[in-house]
C-alpha positions in Angstrom: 0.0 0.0 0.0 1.0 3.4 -0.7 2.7 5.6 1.9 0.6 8.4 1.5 -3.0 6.4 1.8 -4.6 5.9 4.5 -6.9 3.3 6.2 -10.1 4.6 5.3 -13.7 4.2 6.5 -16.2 1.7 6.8 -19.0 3.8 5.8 -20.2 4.9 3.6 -20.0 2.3 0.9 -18.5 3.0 -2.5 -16.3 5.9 -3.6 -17.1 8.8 -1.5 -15.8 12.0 -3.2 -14.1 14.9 -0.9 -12.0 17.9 -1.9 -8.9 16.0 -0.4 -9.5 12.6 -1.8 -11.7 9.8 -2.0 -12.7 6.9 0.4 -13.0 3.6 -1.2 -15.3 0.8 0.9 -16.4 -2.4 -0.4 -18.5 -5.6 1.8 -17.5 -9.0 1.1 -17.7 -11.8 4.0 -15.6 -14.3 3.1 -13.0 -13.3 1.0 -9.8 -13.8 1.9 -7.9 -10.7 0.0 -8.8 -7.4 -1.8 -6.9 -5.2 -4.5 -8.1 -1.7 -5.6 -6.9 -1.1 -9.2 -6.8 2.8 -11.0 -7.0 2.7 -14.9 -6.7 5.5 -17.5 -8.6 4.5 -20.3 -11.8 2.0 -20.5 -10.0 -0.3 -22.5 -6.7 -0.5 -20.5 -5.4 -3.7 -20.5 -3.2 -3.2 -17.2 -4.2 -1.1 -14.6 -2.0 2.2 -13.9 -1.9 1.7 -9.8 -2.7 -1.5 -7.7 -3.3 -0.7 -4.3 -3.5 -4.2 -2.2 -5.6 -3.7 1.1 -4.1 -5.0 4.4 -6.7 -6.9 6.0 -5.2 -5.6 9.8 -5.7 -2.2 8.0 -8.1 -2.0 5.5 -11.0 -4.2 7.0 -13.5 -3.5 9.6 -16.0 -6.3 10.0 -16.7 -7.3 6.5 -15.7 -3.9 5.3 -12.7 -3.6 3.2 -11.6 0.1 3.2 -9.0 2.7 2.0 -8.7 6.7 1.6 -6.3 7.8 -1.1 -5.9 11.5 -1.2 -6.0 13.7 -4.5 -8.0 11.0 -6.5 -9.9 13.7 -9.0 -13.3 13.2 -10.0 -13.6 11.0 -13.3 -10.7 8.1 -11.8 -11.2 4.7 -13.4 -11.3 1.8 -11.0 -12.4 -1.9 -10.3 -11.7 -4.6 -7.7 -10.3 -7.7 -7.5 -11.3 -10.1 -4.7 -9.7 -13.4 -3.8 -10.7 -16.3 -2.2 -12.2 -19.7 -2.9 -14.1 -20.8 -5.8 -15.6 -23.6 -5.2 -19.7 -23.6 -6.5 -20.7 -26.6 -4.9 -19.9 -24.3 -1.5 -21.3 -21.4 -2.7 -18.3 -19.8 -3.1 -17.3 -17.9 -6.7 -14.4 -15.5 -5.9 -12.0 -15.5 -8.8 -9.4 -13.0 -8.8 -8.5 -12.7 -12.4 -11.8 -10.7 -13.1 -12.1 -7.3 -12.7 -15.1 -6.2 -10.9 -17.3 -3.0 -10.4 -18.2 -1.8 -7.2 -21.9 -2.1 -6.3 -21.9 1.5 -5.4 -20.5 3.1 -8.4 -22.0 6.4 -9.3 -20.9 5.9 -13.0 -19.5 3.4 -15.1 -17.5 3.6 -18.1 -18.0 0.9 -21.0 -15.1 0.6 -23.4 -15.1 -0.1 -27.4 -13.4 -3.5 -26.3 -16.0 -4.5 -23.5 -17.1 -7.8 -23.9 -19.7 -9.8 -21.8 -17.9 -13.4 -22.4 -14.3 -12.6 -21.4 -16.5 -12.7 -17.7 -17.2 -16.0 -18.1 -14.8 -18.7 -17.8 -12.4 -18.9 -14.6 -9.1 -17.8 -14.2 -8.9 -15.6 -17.6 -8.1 -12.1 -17.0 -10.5 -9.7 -18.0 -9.6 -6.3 -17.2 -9.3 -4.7 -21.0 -12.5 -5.4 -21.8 -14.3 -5.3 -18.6 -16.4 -2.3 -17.7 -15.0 -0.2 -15.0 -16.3 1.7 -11.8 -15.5 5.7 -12.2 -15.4 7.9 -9.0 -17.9 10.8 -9.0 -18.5 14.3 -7.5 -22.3 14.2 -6.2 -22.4 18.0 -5.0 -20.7 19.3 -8.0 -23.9 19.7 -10.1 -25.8 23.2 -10.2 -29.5 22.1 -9.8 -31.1 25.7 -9.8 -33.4 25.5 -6.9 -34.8 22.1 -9.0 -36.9 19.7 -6.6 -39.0 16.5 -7.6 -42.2 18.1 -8.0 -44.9 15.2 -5.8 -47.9 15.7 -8.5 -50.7 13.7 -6.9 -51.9 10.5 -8.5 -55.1 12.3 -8.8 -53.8 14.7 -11.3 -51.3 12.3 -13.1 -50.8 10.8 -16.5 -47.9 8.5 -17.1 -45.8 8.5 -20.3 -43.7 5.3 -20.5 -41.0 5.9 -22.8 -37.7 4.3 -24.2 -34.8 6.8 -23.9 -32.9 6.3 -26.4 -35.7 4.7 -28.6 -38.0 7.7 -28.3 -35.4 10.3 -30.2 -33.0 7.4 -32.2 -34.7 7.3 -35.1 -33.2 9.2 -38.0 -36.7 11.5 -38.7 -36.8 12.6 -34.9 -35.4 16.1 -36.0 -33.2 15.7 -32.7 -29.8 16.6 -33.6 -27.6 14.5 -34.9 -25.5 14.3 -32.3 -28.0 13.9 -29.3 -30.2 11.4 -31.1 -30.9 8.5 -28.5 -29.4 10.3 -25.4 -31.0 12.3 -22.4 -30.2 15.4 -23.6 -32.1 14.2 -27.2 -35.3 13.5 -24.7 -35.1 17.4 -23.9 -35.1 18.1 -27.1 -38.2 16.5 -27.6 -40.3 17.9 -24.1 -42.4 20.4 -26.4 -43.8 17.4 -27.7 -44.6 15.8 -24.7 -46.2 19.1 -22.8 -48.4 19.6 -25.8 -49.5 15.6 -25.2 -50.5 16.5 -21.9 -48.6 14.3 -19.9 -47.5 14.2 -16.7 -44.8 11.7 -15.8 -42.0 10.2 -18.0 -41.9 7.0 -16.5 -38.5 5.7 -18.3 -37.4 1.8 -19.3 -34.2 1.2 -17.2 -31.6 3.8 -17.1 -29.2 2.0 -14.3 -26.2 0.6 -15.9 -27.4 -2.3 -17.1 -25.5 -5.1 -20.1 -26.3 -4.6 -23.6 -24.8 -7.6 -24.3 -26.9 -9.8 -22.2 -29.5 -10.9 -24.6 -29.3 -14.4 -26.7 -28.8 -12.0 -29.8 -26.4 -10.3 -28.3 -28.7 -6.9 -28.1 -30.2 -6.2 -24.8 -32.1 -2.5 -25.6 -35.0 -2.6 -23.0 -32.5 -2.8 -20.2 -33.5 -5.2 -18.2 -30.3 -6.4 -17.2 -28.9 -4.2 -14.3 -25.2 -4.0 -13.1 -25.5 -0.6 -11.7 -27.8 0.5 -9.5 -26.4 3.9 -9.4 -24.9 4.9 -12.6 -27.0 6.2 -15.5 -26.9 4.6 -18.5 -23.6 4.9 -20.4 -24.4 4.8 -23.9 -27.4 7.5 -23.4 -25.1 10.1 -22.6 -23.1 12.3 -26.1 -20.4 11.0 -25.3 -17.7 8.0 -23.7 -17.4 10.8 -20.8 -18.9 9.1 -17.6 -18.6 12.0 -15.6 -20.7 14.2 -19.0 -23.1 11.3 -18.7 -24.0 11.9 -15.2 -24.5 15.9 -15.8 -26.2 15.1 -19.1 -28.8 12.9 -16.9 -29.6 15.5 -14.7 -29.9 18.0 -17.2 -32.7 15.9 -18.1 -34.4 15.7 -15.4 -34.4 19.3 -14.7 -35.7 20.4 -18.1 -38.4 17.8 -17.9 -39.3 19.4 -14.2 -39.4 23.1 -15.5 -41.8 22.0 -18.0 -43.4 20.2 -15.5 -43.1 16.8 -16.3 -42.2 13.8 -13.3 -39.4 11.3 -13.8 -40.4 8.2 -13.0 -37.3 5.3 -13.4 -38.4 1.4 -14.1 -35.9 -0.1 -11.7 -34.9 -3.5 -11.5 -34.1 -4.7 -8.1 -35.0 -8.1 -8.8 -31.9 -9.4 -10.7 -28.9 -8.4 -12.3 -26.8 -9.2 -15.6 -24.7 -12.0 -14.2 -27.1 -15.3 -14.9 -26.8 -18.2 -13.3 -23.7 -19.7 -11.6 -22.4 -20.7 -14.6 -22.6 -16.9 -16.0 -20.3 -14.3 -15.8 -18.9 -12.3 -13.2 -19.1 -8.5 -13.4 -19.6 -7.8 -9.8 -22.1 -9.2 -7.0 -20.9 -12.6 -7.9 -17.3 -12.0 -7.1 -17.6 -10.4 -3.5 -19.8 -13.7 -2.4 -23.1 -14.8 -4.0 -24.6 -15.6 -1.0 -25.1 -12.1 0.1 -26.3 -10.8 -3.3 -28.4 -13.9 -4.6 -31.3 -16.6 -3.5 -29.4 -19.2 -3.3 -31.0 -23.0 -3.0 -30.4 -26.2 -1.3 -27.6 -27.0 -3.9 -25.9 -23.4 -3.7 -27.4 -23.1 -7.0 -29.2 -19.5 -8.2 -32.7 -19.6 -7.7 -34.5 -18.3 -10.5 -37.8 -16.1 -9.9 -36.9 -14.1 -12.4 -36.6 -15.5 -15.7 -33.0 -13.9 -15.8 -31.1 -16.7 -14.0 -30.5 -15.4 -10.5 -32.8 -13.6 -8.1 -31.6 -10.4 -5.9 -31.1 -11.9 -1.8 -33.7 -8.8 -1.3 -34.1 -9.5 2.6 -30.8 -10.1 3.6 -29.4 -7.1 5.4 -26.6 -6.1 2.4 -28.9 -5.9 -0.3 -31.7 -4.4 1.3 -29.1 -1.4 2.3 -27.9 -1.7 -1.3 -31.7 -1.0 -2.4 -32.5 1.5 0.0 -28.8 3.3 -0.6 -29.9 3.6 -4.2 -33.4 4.9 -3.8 -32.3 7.1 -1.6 -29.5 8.3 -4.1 -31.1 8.6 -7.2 -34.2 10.9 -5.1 -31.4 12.8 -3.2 -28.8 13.5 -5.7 -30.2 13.1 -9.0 -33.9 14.3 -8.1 -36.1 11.2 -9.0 -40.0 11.6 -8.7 -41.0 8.3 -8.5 -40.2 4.4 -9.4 -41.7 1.5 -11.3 -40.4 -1.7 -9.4 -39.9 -4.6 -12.4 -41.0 -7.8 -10.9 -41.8 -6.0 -7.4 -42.9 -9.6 -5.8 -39.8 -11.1 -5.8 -38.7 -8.3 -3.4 -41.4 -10.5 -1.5 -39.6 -13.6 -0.8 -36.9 -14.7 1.5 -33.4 -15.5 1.3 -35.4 -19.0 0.4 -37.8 -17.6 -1.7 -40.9 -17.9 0.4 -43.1 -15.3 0.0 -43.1 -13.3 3.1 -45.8 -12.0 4.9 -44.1 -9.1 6.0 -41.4 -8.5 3.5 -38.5 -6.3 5.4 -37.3 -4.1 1.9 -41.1 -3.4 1.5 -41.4 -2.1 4.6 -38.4 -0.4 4.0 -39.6 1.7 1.2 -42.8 2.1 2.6 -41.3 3.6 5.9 -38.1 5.5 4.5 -38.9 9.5 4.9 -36.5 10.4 1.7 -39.1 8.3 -0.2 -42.2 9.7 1.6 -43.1 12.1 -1.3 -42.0 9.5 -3.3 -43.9 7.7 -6.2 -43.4 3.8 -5.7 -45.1 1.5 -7.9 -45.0 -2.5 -8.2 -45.4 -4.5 -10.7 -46.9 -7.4 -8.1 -46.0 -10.0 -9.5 -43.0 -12.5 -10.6 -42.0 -15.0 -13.0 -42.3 -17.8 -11.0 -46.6 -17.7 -10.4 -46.4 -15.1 -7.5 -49.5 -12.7 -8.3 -50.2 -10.0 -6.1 -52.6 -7.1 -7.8 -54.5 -6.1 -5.4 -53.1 -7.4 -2.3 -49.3 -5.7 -2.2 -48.1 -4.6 1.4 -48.9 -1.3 3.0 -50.5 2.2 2.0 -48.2 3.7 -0.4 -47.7 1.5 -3.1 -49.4 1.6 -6.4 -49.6 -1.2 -8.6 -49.6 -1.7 -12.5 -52.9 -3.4 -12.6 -52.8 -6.0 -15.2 -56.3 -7.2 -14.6 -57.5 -3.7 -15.9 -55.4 -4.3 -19.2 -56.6 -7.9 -19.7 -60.3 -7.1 -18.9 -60.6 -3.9 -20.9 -58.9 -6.0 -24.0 -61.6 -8.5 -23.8 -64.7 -6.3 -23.6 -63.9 -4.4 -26.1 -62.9 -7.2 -28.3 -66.8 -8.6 -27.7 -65.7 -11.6 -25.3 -68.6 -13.0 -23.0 -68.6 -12.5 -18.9 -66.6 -9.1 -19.1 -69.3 -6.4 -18.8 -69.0 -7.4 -14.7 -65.4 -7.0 -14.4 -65.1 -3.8 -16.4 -67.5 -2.0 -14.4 -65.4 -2.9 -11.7 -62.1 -0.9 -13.9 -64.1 1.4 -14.6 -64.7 2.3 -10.7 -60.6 2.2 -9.8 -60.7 -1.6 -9.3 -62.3 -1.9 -6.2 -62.7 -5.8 -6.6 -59.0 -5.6 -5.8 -58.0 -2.5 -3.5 -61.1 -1.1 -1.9 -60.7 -1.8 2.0 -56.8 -1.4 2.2 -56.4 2.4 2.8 -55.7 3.4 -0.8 -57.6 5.5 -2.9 -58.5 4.4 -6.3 -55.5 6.1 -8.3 -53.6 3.4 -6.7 -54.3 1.9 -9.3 -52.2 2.3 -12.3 -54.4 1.7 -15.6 -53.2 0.7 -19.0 -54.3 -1.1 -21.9 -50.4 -1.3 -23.5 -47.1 -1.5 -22.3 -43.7 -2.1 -23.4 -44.2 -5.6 -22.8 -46.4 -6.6 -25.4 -48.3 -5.3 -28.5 -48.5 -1.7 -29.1 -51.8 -0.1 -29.2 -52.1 -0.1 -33.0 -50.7 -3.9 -33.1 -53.5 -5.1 -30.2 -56.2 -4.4 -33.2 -54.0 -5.4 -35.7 -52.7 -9.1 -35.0 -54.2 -12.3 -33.0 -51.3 -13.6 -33.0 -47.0 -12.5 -31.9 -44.8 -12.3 -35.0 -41.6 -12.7 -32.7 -39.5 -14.4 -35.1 -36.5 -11.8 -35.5 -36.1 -12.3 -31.8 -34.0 -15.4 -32.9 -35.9 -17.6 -30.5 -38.2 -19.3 -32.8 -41.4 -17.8 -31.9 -41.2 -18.9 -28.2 -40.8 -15.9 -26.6 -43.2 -12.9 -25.6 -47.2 -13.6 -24.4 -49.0 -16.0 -25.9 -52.4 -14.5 -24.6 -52.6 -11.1 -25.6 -56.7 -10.6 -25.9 -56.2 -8.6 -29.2 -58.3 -8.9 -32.3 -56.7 -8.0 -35.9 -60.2 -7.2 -37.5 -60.3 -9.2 -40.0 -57.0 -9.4 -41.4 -53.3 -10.2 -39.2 -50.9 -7.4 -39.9 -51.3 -4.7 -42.5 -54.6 -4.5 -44.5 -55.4 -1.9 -47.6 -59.1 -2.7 -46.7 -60.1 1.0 -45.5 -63.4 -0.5 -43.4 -61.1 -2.6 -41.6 -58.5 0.2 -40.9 -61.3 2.5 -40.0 -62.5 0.0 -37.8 -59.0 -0.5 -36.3 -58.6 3.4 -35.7 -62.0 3.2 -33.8 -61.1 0.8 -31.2 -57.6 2.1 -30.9 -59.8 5.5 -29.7 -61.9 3.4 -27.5 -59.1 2.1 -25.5 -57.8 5.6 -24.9 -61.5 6.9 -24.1 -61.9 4.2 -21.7 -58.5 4.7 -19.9 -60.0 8.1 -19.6 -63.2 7.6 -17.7 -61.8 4.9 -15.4 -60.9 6.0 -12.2 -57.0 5.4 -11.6 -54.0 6.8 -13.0 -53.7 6.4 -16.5 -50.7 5.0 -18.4 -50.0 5.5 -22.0 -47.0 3.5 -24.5 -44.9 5.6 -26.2 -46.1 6.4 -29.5 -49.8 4.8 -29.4 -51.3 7.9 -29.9 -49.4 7.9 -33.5 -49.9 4.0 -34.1 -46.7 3.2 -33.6 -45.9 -0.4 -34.4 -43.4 -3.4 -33.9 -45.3 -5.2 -36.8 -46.7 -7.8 -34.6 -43.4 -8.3 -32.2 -44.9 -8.6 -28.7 -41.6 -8.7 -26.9 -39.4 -6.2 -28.5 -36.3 -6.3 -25.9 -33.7 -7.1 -28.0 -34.6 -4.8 -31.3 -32.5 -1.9 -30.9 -33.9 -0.7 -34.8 -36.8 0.9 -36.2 -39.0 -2.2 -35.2 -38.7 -0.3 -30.8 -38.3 3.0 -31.9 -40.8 6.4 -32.4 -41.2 7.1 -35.8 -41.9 10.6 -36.1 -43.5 10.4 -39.8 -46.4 9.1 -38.0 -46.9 12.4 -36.0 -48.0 14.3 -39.4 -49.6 10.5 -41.0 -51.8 10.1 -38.1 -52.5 13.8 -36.9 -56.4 13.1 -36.3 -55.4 10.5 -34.0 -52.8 12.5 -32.5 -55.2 15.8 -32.3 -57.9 13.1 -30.7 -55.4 12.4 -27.7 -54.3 15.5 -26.9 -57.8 16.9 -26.8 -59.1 14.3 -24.7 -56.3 14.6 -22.3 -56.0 18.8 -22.2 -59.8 19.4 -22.5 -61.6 16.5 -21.2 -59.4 14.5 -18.7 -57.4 17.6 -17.0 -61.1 19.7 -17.0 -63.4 17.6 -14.8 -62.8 17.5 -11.3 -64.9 14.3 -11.1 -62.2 12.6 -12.9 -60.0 13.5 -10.2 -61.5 12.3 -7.3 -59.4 10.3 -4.4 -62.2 7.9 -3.1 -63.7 5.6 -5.0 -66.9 7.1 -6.5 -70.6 6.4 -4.6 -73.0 4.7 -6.6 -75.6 6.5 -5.2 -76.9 10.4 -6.1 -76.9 12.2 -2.8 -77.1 16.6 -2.6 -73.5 16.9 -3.1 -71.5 13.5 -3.1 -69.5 12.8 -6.7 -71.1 9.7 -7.8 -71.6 7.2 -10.4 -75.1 6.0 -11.8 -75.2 2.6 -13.9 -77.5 2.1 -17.2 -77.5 0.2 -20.1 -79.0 1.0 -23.4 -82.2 1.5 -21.0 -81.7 3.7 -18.5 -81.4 2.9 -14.7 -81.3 -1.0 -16.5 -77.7 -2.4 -16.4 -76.9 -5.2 -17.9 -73.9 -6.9 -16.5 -74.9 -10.3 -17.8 -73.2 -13.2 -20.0 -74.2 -11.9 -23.0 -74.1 -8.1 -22.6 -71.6 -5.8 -24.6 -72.8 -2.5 -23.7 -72.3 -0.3 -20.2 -73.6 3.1 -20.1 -72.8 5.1 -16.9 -73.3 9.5 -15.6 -70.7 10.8 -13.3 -72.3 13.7 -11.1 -70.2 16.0 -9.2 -73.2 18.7 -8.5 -70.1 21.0 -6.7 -68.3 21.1 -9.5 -71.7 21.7 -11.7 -70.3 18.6 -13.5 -72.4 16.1 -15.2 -70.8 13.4 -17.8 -72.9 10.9 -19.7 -70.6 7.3 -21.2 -72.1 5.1 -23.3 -70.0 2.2 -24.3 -70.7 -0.5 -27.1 -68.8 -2.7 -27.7 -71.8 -5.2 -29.7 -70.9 -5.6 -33.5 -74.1 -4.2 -34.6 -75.4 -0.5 -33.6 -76.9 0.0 -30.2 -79.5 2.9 -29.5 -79.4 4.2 -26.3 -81.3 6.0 -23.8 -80.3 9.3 -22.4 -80.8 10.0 -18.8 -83.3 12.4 -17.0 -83.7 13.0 -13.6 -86.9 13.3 -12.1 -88.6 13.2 -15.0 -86.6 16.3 -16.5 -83.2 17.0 -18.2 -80.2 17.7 -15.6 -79.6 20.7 -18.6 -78.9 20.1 -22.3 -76.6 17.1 -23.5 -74.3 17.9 -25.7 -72.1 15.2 -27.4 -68.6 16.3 -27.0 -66.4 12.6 -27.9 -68.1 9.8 -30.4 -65.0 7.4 -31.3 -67.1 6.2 -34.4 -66.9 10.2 -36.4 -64.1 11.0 -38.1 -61.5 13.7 -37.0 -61.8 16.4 -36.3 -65.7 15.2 -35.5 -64.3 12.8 -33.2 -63.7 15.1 -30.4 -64.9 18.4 -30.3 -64.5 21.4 -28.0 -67.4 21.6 -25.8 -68.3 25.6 -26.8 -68.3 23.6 -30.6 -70.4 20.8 -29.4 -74.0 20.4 -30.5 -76.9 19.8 -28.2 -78.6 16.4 -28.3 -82.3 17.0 -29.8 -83.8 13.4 -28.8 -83.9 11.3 -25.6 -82.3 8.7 -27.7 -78.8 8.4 -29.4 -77.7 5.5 -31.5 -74.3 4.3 -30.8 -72.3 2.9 -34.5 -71.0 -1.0 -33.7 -67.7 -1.1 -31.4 -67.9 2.8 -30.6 -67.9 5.0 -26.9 -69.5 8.0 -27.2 -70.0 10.8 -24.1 -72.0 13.6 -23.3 -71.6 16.8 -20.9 -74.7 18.3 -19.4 -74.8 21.8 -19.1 -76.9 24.8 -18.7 -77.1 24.0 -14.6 
C-alpha cells in the first residue's frame, strides 16, 4: 500500500468524493484478500496503480476500506477479490476478473468491452471489462430544482424508451443527441403539448447490452449498476458528462413540468446463473447478493437466471442506498419496481408476509413524497394485484389491461369485471387504505403489442427475436379485425382506428391513474413483435412520420387529455366514487341501453354510466358499445326532467376532427335517444345547470 494512503472508513459504501481525496469501501464476508486497481482508459489492459488492502488495515468487520488522497473526479477503478471458488460451497471468488463496485456512481463501457471474457475462470479480463468511475455528487448546479410530488389524482404517465423515443433518423433531434438524455429534452415540447405528466422511463441503471441471446439487450432489463445512469445515453464516452447530461434531463423535464419516473430492477442483475459471468455481486460472495438454493445453485424467480437476496441485510441497504441516491442527488420523482414480488420472498424464496425491503420503502422519509409503484407480480406464479403490502404502493394493474382488451374485443362475462375498472378496481384495493388512483391503468405497455398492433394481430410475429417464436405472451386478448398485420381494406382500418380511440377513451373515464406506451397515440408499431427487448432498430423505436400521418389520431389524444381528462374534477376524485346520487357527493349511476337497466350479464356488450359532481356543476354521460351491430341508447333524466342540455362532445365512431370536439363547438342532443355505431364509446356533458 501506498505511503501516503490511509486506512479509510467503513462507511459509507462505495467511492465517497471529498475535496482531499476519496474513500474507497467495499463488503465481502468471506474473501480472503482485496486489491483496488486505477485505470486511465476504459480499454486499458493493465491497470495504472494497484493498491493491495491489508486486512489488519483495511477491513473493519466485513468492510474492506482505504482513503487515497487527491484521487480527482472522473478516476477509473475496479476490484479484484480473492478467495475460494468452489460452486458446490457457494463460493465464486475469482481473482483474475475485474469487478465493479456495487456503489459506483458511473461506469465507463469501453469499445473493447465484452460480456464473455467474464465468463470462464481464471482468464483475466480487465481490458474489456467495464469499469467503476469515482464521482462528485455535489458538483452539479441544480437551480433550486426539486422533484415536484404531482398527486396520482392529477397524473398521467408516459412510458418511454430513452434512447428509442429520439433514435430514429426523422426525430429532427440533432444529430449528435439522437438516443441520449439530452435528445429527450429536445423532444419535451412534444410531450407538454400531449399532456402528460410523468415520463416514466425503461431502465436507465447501468445495465449489459450484451446480455441478450442475440447479443442486443435495448430494453434494459439487465442491471449491473444501481447507481450509474446509463452509459451509452449520454453524447459521449465521458462518464462523468453522462452523469451531468442525466440530470440535465431531469431538470428540463421538471421546469416543463413533467415527473421522472425510473423502471428499476431490483430483482436481478446481468450476471445469470452460476455458470454466468462475473461483473460484480458474484465476485464479493453470492450468498449475500443472490437466493441461493439447497444445492448453492441460483434460484431463478426471475426469468433472468438469479434472483436479488432482497431481505438479507446487504442488499436491502444496497436498495435503500440507491433509492435514496437517485431521489437525493439526482432528483427522482417516482419508481416503477420490475418484478416488485420477488422483493417478497426470503433468502429461500418464500413469500413473506411481511417483507422487510417493502417495509423499507414504505417507511423511508427520503421516499415519503416518493412515487413507488409494483409491478406485483414475478415470473415464478407469485401474483399479487390487489393485495401488495402497506399504503403507499401503487400497482400496475394488469387485470384492468386484460379485462378492458376483452370487452372491447366482444368476449362474453366481461361487462361485470369492467365496471369494476371502470370504478378504480375496487374488486382488488377497496378496503386497504388506498384511494382508487392506486391503481395504475393501462391497456399497453412495453411488454407486449403496441396499441395499433393489439387491433392489428391475433397472434406475436416474434421471429426476428431469434428464439423461434417462443418468446413474448401467448395471450394477448387482441383482435386484428379481419385481417393479421397490414390491411389496404379501409373499413377494416377504419375500424381498427375506432377501437384504438376506445381504448384511450376508456382509460380516460376509469378511475385510476392512467398509463399510455410511447407512441400509441401515433400508431406506432413493432409489426406484430410482442416482446421487443432485443430490437434496438426501427422495429422499438418512435417514428416521427407518423406524427403528421396520423394527426387526427394525434389531435384526438391530446384533446381528450387537455380538455376532457385535466377539466373535470370528477375525474379526479381520491375515493372511490358512490354509486348512489346524494345533494353533493360525486357519484356514479349505472344504465344500459335503458336507463337505470344495467346489464352486466353473460351476453351483454354495452355499459352506459353519468358521473355527477353537482359542486363542480359537472355532469358526464358514457355510453359504451362494444356489440358488433349499432346499439340505441337512452339518455338520462332526472326526475322526469333534463339535468340541462346534452351535448355530445367525444363519439369514437366520427371521423377527426368530429371525433372530439370542444365543448363551446359541441352540439346539443335533440332526442332522448342516441344510436351508438357498432364497437364505438360515445359521451356527453350536461350543461346549462
Amino acid at each position: 500500500m501506498k505511503s501516503d494512503t490511509q486506512p479509510g472508513k467503513s462507511f459509507p459504501l462505495g467511492a465517497t468524493y471529498k475535496s482531499e481525496g476519496v474513500n474507497f469501501c467495499i463488503f465481502s464476508k468471506n474473501c480472503q484478500a482485496v486489491e483496488l486497481l486505477f485505470f486511465n482508459d476504459a480499454d486499458d489492459t493493465e491497470p495504472i496503480q494497484v493498491f493491495r488492502l491489508d486486512s489488519k488495515i483495511n477491513k473493519t468487520f466485513y468492510y474492506w476500506h482505504i482513503f487515497i488522497p487527491s484521487v480527482k473526479e472522473g478516476q477509473l477503478y475496479g476490484y479484484r477479490v480473492y478467495g475460494n471458488y468452489s460452486p458446490e460451497d457457494g463460493n465464486l471468488f475469482d481473482g483474475s476478473k475485474l469487478l465493479l463496485d456495487p456503489y459506483a456512481k458511473s461506469i465507463a463501457v469501453g469499445k473493447n468491452y465484452d460480456r464473455h471474457k467474464a465468463k470462464q475462470y481464471g482468464v483475466e479480463n480487465a481490458a474489456y471489462a467495464m469499469k467503476s468511475v469515482v464521482i462528485n455528487s455535489q458538483a452539479y448546479n441544480w437551480e433550486g430544482d426539486k422533484p415536484l410530488q404531482i398527486p396520482y389524482s392529477k397524473s398521467i404517465i408516459y412510458e418511454l424508451h430513452v434512447a428509442g423515443f429520439t433514435k430514429h433518423t426523422n426525430s429532427g433531434v440533432s444529430k449528435n443527441l439522437r438516443g441520449t438524455y439530452l435528445g429527450l429534452i429536445e423532444k419535451i415540447p412534444y410531450l407538454k403539448e400531449l399532456g402528460i405528466t410523468a415520463v416514466e422511463l425503461l431502465p436507465v441503471h447501468q445495465f449489459d447490452h450484451q446480455d441478450a441471446p442475440n447479443g442486443v439487450n435495448y430494453w434494459g432489463y439487465s442491471p449491473i449498476g444501481f447507481f450509474s445512469p446509463h452509459h451509452s445515453y449520454g453524447t459521449s464516452n465521458d462518464p462523468v458528462k453522462t452523469v451531468s447530461e442525466f440530470k440535465d434531463m431531469v431538470k428540463a423535464l421538471h421546469k416543463a413540468g413533467i415527473e421522472v419516473i425510473l423502471d428499476v430492477v431490483y430483482n436481478h442483475t446481468s450476471e445469470g446463473g452460476i455458470t454466468g459471468v462475473t461483473q460484480c455481486f458474484k465476485g464479493y460472495g453470492p450468498g449475500a447478493y443472490y437466493t441461493l438454493n439447497n444445492n448453492n445453485d441460483f434460484s431463478d424467480f426471475t426469468g433472468c437466471g438469479n434472483s436479488l437476496n432482497a431481505n438479507h441485510s446487504i442488499v436491502r441497504r444496497m436498495i435503500m442506498d440507491s433509492l435514496n441516491y437517485w431521489v437525493s442527488e439526482m432528483h427522482i420523482d417516482g419508481f416503477r419496481f420490475d418484478l416488485a414480488s420477488v422483493l417478497s420472498r426470503d433468502e429461500n424464496g418464500i413469500p413473506l408476509e411481511n417483507p422487510p425491503i417493502l417495509w423499507e420503502i414504505e417507511s423511508e422519509p427520503i421516499l415519503a413524497g416518493t412515487k413507488v409503484i409494483a409491478e406485483a407480480w414475478d415470473a415464478a406464479g407469485l401474483y399479487q394485484v390487489g393485495s401488495f403490502i402497506g399504503d403507499k404502493w401503487s400497482e400496475w394493474n394488469g387485470k384492468y389491461r386484460d379485462d378492458v382488451r376483452r370487452f372491447m374485443k366482444s368476449d362474453k362475462l366481461l361487462a361485470g369485471g369492467v365496471v369494476q375498472k371502470i370504478l378504480g378496481s375496487p374488486d382488488l384495493f377497496y378496503g386497504i387504505n388506498r384511494d382508487p388512483n392506486r391503481s395504475i391503468n393501462f391497456v399497453t405497455c412495453h411488454d407486449g403489442f403496441t396499441l395499433n398492433d393489439l387491433v392489428s394481430y391475433n397472434e406475436k410475429h416474434n421471429e426476428l427475436n431469434e428464439e423461434n417464436n417462443r418468446d413474448g405472451m401467448n395471450e394477448n386478448f387482441s383482435w386484428n379485425c379481419g385481417v393479421e398485420g397490414d390491411t389496404d381494406d379501409e373499413n377494416i382500418d377504419r375500424l381498427r382506428l375506432r377501437q384504438i380511440k376506445n381504448f384511450f377513451t376508456i382509460l380516460m373515464v376509469s378511475q385510476g391513474t392512467p398509463m399510455l406506451l410511447m407512441g400509441d397515440e401515433v400508431r406506432r408499431t413493432q409489426n406484430g413483435n410482442n416482446n421487443a427487448y432485443c430490437q434496438d432498430n426501427e422495429i422499438s423505436w418512435f417514428d416521427w412520420n407518423l406524427v403528421k400521418e396520423n394527426d387526427g389520431l394525434l389531435r384526438f389524444v391530446k384533446t381528450l387529455i387537455n380538455d376532457f381528462f385535466k377539466k373535470f374534477k370528477i375525474l379526479h376524485e381520491d375515493r372511490f366514487w358512490e354509486d348512489a346520487q346524494r345533494d353533493k357527493t360525486p357519484h356514479i349511476t349505472w344504465h344500459g341501453t335503458q336507463i337505470g337497466k344495467p346489464d352486466w350479464g353473460e351476453n351483454s356488450h354495452s355499459i352506459a354510466f353519468t358521473l355527477g359532481k353537482p359542486n363542480a356543476k359537472e355532469y358526464l354521460h358514457v355510453m359504451v358499445n362494444a356489440y358488433w351491430e349499432d346499439l340505441d341508447f337512452e339518455l338520462p333524466l332526472f326526475h322526469k326532467r333534463p339535468v340541462g342540455k346534452w351535448k355530445k362532445i367525444i363519439d369514437t365512431a366520427e371521423t377527426s376532427p368530429k371525433d372530439i370536439i370542444p365543448i363551446k363547438d359541441a352540439e346539443i342532443t335533440k332526442t332522448n335517444t342516441i344510436t351508438l355505431k357498432d364497437r364505438s364509446i360515445v359521451v356527453l356533458l350536461s350543461e346549462g345547470l
